[in-house]
C-alpha positions in Angstrom: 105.5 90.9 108.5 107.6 88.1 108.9 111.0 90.0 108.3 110.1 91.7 111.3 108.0 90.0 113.2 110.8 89.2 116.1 112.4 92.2 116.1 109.3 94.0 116.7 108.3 91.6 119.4 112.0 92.7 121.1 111.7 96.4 120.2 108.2 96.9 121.9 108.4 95.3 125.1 110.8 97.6 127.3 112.9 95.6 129.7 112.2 97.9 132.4 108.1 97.5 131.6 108.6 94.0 131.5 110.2 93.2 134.8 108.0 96.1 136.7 105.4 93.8 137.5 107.9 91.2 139.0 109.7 93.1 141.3 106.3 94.4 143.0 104.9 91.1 143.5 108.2 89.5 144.1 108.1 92.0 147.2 104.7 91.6 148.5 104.9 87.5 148.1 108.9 87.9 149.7 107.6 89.8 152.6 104.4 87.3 152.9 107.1 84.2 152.8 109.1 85.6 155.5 106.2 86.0 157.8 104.0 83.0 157.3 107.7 81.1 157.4 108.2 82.5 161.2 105.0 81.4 162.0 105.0 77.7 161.1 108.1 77.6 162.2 106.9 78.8 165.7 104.0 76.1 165.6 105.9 73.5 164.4 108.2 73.9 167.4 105.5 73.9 169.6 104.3 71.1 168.6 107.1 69.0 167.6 109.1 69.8 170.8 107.3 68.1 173.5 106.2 65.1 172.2 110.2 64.4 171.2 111.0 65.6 174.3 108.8 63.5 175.9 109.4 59.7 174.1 113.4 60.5 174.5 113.0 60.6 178.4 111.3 57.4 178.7 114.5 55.5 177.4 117.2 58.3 178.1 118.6 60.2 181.1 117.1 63.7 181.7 120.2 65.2 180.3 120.2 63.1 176.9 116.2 63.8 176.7 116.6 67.7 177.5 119.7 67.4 174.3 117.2 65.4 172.0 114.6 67.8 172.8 116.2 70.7 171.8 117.8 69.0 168.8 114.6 67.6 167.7 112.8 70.9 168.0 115.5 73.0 166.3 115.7 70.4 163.8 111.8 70.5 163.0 111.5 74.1 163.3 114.4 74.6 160.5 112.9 71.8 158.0 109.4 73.1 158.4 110.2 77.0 157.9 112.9 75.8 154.7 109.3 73.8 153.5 107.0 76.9 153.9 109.3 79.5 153.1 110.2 77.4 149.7 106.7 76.8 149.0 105.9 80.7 149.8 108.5 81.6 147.2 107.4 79.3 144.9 104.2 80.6 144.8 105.3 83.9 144.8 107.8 83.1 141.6 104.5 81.5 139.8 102.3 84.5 140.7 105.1 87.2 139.3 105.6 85.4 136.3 102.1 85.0 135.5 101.5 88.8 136.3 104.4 89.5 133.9 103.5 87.0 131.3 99.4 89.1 131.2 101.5 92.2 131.2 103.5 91.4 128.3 100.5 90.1 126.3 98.3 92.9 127.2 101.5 95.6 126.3 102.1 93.5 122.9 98.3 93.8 122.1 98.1 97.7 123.1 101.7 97.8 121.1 100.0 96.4 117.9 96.6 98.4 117.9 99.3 101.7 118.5 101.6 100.7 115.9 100.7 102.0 112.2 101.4 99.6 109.2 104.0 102.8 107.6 104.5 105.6 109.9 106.8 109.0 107.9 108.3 111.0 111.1 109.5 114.3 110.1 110.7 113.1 106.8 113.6 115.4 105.1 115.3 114.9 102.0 117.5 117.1 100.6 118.9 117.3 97.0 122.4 118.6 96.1 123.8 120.1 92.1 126.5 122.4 91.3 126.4 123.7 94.9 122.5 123.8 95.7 120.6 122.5 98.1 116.7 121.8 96.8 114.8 120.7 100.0 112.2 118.3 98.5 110.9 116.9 101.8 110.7 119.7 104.9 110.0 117.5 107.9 107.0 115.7 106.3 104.7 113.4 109.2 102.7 110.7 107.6 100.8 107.7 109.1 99.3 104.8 106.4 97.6 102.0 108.1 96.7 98.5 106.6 94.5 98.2 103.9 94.2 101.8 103.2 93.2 103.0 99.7 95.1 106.1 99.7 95.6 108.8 97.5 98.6 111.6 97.4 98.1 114.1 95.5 100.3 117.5 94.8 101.4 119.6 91.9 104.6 119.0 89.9 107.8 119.8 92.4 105.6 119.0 95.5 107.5 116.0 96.9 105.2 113.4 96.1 108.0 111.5 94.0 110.3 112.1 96.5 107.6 110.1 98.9 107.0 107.6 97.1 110.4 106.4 96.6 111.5 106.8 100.7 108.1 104.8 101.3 109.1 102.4 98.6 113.0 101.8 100.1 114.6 103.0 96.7 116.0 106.0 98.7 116.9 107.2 102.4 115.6 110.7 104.0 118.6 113.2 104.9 116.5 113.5 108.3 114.3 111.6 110.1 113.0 107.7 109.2 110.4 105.5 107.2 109.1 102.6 109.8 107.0 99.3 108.3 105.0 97.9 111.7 107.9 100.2 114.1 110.9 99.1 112.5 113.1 101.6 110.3 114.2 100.5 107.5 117.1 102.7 107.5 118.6 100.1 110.2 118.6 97.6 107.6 121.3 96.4 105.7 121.1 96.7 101.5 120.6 93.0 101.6 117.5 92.9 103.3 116.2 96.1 102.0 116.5 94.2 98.3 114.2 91.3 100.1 111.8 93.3 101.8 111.5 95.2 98.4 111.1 91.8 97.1 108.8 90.3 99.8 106.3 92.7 100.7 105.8 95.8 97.8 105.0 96.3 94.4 105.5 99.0 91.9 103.9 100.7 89.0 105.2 103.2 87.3 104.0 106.0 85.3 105.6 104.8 82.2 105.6 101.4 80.5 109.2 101.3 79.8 109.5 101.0 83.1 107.1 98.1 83.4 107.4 95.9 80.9 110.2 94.5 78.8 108.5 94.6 75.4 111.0 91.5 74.1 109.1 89.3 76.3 105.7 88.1 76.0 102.3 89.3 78.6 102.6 86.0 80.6 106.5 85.8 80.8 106.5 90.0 81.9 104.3 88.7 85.0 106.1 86.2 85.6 109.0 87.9 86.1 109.2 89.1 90.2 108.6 85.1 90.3 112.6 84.5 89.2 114.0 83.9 92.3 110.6 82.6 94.3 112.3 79.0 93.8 108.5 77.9 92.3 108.6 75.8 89.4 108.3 76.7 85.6 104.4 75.7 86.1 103.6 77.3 89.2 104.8 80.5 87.7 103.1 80.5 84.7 99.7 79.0 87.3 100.0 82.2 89.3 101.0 84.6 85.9 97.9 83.5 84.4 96.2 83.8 87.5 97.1 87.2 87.9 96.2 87.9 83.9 92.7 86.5 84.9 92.5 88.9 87.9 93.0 92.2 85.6 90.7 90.8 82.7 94.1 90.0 80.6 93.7 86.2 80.2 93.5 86.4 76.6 96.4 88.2 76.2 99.5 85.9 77.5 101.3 85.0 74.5 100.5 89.2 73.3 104.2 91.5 73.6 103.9 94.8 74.9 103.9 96.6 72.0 100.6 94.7 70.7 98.8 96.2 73.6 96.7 99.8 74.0 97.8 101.7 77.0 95.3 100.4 79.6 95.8 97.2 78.8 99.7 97.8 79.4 98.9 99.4 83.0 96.7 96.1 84.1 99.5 93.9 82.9 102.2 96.2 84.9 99.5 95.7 88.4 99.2 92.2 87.4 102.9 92.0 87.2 103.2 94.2 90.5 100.9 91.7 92.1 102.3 88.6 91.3 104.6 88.2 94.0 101.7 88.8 96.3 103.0 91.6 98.1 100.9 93.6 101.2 101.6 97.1 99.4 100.9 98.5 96.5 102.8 101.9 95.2 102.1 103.7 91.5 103.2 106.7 90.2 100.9 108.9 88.4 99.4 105.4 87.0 96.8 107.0 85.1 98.6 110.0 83.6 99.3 108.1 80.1 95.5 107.1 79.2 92.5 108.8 78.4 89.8 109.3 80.4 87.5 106.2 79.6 90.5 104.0 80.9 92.0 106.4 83.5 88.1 105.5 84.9 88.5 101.7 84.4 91.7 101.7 86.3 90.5 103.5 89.3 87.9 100.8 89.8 90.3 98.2 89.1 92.1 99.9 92.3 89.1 99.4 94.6 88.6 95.9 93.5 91.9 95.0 93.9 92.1 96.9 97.5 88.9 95.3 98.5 89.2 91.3 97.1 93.2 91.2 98.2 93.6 93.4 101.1 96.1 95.3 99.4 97.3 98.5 101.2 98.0 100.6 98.3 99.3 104.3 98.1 98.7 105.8 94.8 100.8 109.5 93.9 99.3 111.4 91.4 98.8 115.1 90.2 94.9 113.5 88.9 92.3 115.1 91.3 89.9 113.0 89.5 91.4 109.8 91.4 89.9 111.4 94.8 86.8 110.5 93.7 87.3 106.9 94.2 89.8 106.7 97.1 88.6 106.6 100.8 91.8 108.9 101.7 93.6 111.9 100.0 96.5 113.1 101.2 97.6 116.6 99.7 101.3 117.5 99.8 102.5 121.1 98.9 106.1 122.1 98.9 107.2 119.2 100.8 104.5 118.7 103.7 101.4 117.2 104.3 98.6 120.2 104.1 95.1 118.3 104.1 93.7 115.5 104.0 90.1 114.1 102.5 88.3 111.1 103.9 85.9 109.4 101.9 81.9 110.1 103.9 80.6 106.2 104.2 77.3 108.0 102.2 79.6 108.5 99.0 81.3 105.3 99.4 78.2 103.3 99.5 76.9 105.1 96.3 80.2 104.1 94.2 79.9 100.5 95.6 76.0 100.4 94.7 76.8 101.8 90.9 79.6 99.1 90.9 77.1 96.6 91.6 74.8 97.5 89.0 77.6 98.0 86.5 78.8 94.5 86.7 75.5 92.9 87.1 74.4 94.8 84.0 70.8 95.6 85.6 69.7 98.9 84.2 72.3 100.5 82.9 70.5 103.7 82.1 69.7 104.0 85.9 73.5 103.1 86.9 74.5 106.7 84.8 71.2 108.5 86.0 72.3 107.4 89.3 75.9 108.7 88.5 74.4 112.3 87.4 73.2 112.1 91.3 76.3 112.2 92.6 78.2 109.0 91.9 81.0 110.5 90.6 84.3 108.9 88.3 83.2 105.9 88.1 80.9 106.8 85.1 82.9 110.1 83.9 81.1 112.8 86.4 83.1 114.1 88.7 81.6 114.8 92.6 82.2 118.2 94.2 84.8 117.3 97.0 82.2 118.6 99.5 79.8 116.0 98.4 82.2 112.9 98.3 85.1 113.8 101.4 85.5 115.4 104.4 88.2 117.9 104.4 90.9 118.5 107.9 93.6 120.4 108.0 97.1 119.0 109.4 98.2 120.1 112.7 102.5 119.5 112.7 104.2 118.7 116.1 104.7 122.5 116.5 101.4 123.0 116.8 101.1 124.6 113.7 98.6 124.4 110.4 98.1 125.8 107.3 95.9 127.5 105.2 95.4 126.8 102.0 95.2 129.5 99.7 91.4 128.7 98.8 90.9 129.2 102.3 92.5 132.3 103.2 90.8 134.0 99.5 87.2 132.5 100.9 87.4 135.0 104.1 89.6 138.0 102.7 93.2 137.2 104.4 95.7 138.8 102.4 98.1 139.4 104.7 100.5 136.5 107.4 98.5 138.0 110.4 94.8 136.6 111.5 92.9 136.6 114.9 92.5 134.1 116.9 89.6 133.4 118.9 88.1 130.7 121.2 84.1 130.5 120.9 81.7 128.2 122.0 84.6 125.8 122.3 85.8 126.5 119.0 88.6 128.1 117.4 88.4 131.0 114.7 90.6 131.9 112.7 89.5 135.3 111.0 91.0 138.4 109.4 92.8 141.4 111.5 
C-alpha cells in the first residue's frame, strides 16, 4: 500500500542486519588489502630500486646515486603500495556493498512473504458506563492475508462488532495494536487514518440507513466516496455506472432508495463500498435484513466480487449459513478467537462447478440435483460443516486452547479437569 510502502521498507530492514554483512567483508577484504599491499610494495622495490640506482650512477657521484637510489625506491615502494592498497579497498568497498545490497533484497523479500496483509496482536478493548468495565475484546490474535474471503462469525455480545470496527480504524484497542502490511495504525495521526479509511477500505453496514442517503438517487449514492477523488463530474458517473453494472443494478441509476427491495439496496451499498476501489472489504451482518432467496444471491455476489477484483474482504455475521460459501470462518466467543473453518478445495470446486452451470443456464434441474449432493447455499441446502470445512482449534501464545462446548458434551467432560496424553505422536485430550 502506498501509504505505507516507505515506512515499511524502513521499519523491516534493521540497521544492525543491514550493516552485518559489511563489517564481515570489510574485515576479510581490509586484512587481504593490507597484505597483498606489503607485498607489491616489497616487489616493486625490488624491482624499481636497482635499475634507478643504476642509471643515476652513470651521470652522478656514488653518493648522489646511493641518495637517488634510496629516494627512488622509497618513492616507488610508497606510490605502488597507496595504488594496491586503494585498489584492494576498492574492491573490497564494491564487494561489501554488493553483499549488503543481496542481503537487503533477500531480507525485504523474506520480510514481505512473513508479513500478513492485517495482523490483530492480543487485541483488548475495554468499555466503560456508570462505573463498569465490559471487556469486549480479551487479548484477541488474528492474522487476515490478501485476498482472503473470510468469515467471522459469533453470537450477539461476542466481540465481532467490536472487531470489525478496530480492523476498520473507526476505533483504537485499550491494549495491544491493529497492523496493515506491519505498520500500526495506531501510530497514525487522525489525518491519515481519515485517508487510509478513504484509500484502501469499504464498508457495508447492516442497515441501509447507514448506506444510503434516500434523498439522492442510485447513481449519485455510488458516486458519493468519489467527492473528493478530484475526478470529473463524468468520470464519476463512468465509474458509478460502472460499479451499478458490476452488481446487476444498471437499470436502476436514476431509482432513490426507497424505490428499491432490500437486496437490491445491499448491491447498491457494495457497489457504493466499491467505488472507490479499495483492497478491503468490511460488512456487518450484511445479510441479516433479507430473506433467504437474497441472503443466497448475496453470498455469491461475495465470491464473485472476491474472485474478479481481488478484494480481501472480511464479512461479521451471527449467519452460519454464510460459512457455506466462504473459504475461511473465524469463530469468536466472548472476545477471542476459538476455531476456525477452512474451506476443503473438494467443496470449493463443487460451489464453483454449480456456479458455472447456474450462469450458463445448462441444466438447471442438474445444477439443484447437484446441490442436494452436497453443494450447499448456493441453491438453499445447507452442507454439514464436516462435509464443506475443516475444523482447528486456536492455540493462544500461552499455549493454551479451548474446547468448545460441543466438544467437551461429544466425550462426557463435565468438569475443568481432563487427561492429557501423548500417543503415537498425538495428543489426547480425554475425561478424568
Amino acid at each position: 500500500m502506498g501509504l505505507f510502502s516507505k515506512k515499511k521498507t524502513e521499519d523491516k530492514n534493521p540497521a544492525g542486519e543491514k550493516n552485518a554483512p559489511e563489517i564481515i567483508v570489510m574485515g576479510e577484504k581490509s586484512q587481504a588489502s593490507a597484505t597483498a599491499g606489503s607485498a607489491q610494495a616489497a616487489e616493486a622495490s625490488a624491482t624499481a630500486g636497482p635499475a634507478q640506482a643504476t642509471e643515476v650512477s652513470a651521470t652522478a657521484g656514488p653518493a648522489q646515486a646511493s641518495e637517488a637510489s634510496e629516494t627512488t625506491s622509497s618513492d616507488k615502494t610508497s606510490e605502488a603500495s597507496e595504488t594496491t592498497s586503494s585498489a584492494q579497498a576498492a574492491e573490497s568497498t564494491e564487494n561489501a556493498e554488493a553483499g549488503k545490497g543481496a542481503a537487503e533484497v533477500n531480507g525485504e523479500k523474506k520480510d514481505d512473504e512473513d508479513v500478513p496483509y492485517i495482523k490483530c496482536d492480543s487485541l483488548v478493548r475495554i468499555f466503560k458506563s456508570e462505573g463498569i468495565e465490559v471487556m469486549a475484546l480479551q487479548g484477541l490474535d488474528l492474522e487476515i492475508q490478501r485476498g482472503e474471503l473470510t468469515a467471522i462469525i459469533g453470537k450477539s455480545g461476542s466481540g465481532k462488532s467490536t472487531l470489525l470496527n478496530l480492523l476498520g480504524a473507526l476505533d483504537k484497542p485499550s491494549a495491544g495494536y491493529v497492523a496493515y502490511d506491519g505498520v500500526n495504525i495506531a501510530e497514525l495521526s487522525e489525518k491519515q487514518l481519515a485517508k487510509f479509511r478513504s484509500d484502501h477500505i469499504g464498508f457495508v453496514w447492516q442497515k441501509n440507513t447507514d448506506n444510503l442517503l434516500n434523498y439522492l438517487t442510485v447513481a449519485e449514492n455510488v458516486e458519493m466516496p468519489l467527492l473528493f477523488t478530484g475526478l470529473t463530474k463524468k468520470e464519476k458517473r463512468e465509474r458509478a455506472l460502472k460499479m451499478l453494472d458490476a452488481v446487476g443494478l444498471a437499470h436502476k441509476e436514476k431509482a432513490f432508495p426507497t424505490m428499491l427491495s432490500g437486496g437490491e439496496q445491499q448491491r447498491v451499498a457494495i457497489a457504493t463500498a466499491l467505488v472507490n476501489e479499495p483492497e478491503l472489504l468490511l460488512m456487518d451482518e450484511p445479510t441479516g435484513a433479507v430473506d433467504r432467496k437474497t441472503s443466497i444471491m448475496l453470498q455469491d455476489l461475495f465470491r464473485e466480487i472476491n474472485r474478479k477484483l481481488g478484494v480481501t474482504i472480511i464479512i461479521v455475521t451471527h449467519d452460519i449459513s454464510l460459512a457455506d460459501r466462504v473459504d475461511r470462518v473465524v469463530m469468536i466467543s466472548d472476545g477471542k478467537i476459538s476455531s476456525e473453518r477452512i474451506l476443503k478445495d473438494e467443496y470449493r470446486r463443487k460451489i464453483e462447478a454449480g456456479e458455472t452451470m447456474l450462469k450458463e443456464g445448462l441444466a438447471p434441474g442438474a445444477a439443484v440435483e447437484e446441490a442436494n449432493a452436497g453443494l450447499g447455499a448456493g441453491t438453499g441446502v445447507s452442507s454439514s460443516e464436516n462435509d464443506s470445512h475443516e475444523e482447528f482449534s486456536i492455540l493462544d501464545k500461552a499455549g493454551r486452547v479451548r474446547l468448545s462446548a460441543e466438544m467437551r458434551e461429544a466425550v462426557g467432560i463435565d468438569s475443568n479437569r481432563v487427561k492429557i496424553d501423548i500417543v503415537d505422536g498425538k495428543i489426547v485430550i480425554s475425561k478424568e
